[in-house]
C-alpha positions as CSV (number, residue, x, y, z in Angstrom):
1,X,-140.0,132.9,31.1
2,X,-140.8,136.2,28.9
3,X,-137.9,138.3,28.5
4,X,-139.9,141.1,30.5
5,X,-140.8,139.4,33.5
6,X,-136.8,138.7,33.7
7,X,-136.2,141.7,33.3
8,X,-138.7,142.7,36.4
9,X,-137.3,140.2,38.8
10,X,-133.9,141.7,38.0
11,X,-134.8,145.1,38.5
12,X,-137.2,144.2,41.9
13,X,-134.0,142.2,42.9
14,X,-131.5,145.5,43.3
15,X,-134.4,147.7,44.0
16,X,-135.4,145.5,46.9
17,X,-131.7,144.1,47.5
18,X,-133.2,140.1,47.8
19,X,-133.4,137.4,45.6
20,X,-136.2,136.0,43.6
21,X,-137.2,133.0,42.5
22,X,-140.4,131.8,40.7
23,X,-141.1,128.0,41.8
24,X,-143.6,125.7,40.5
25,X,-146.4,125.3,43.4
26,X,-145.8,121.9,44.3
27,X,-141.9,123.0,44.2
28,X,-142.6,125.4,46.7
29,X,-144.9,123.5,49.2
30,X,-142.2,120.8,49.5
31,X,-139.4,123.5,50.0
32,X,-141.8,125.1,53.2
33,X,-142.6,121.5,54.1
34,X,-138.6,120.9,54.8
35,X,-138.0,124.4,55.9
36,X,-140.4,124.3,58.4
37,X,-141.0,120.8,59.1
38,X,-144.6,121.3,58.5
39,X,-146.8,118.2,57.2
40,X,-149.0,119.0,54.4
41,X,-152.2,119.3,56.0
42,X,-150.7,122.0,58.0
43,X,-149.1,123.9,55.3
44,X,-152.4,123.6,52.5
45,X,-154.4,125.6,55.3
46,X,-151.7,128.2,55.8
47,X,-151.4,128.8,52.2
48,X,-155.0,128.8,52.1
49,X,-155.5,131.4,54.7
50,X,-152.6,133.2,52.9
51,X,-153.9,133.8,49.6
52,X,-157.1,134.3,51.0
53,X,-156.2,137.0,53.2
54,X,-153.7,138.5,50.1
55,X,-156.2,139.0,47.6
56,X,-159.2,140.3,50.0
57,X,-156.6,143.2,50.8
58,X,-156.1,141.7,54.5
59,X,-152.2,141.4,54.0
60,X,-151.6,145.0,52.5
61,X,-148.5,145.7,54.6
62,X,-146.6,143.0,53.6
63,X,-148.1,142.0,50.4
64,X,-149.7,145.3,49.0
65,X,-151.7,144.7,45.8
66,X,-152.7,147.7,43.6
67,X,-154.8,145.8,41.1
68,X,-158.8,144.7,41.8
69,X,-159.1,141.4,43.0
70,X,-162.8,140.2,42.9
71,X,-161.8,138.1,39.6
72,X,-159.1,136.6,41.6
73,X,-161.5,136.1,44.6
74,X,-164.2,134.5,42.6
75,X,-161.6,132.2,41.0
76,X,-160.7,130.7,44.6
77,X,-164.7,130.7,45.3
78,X,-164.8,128.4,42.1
79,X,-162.1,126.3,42.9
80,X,-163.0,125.6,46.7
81,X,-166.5,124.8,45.5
């Protein structure tokens, strides 16, 4: 990772007193699959309706995002197509 965006986590880290860790996506899904003892139907269409929801500004109390979105929204409209 760029010595910037190491720098970032750190400082969001003591800011925010939590840890965090960046996780390659498949990573991740297994770690929530185990955690939650989800399958993976389950947990593609709550990540789906996750990210959705994030990036159309449903979520912005818990995952406020100060930066347009369309691009990011017309990316998943490409990808679900």
């Amino acid at each position: 990772m760029k010595p910037e965006i190491l720098t970032r986590i750190s400082e969001l880290e003591q800011v925010h007193f939590c840890t965090i860790s960046i996780k390659q996506f498949d990573e991740w899904v297994n770690m929530q699959i185990e955690k939650y003892d989800l399958d993976f139907e389950k947990i593609s269409k709550i990540w789906l309706q996750a990210i959705s929801e994030t990036i159309t500004l449903k979520r912005r109390s818990v995952a406020p995002i100060d930066e347009p979105t369309i691009i990011w929204i017309n990316e998943l409209k490409k990808l679900l197509k």
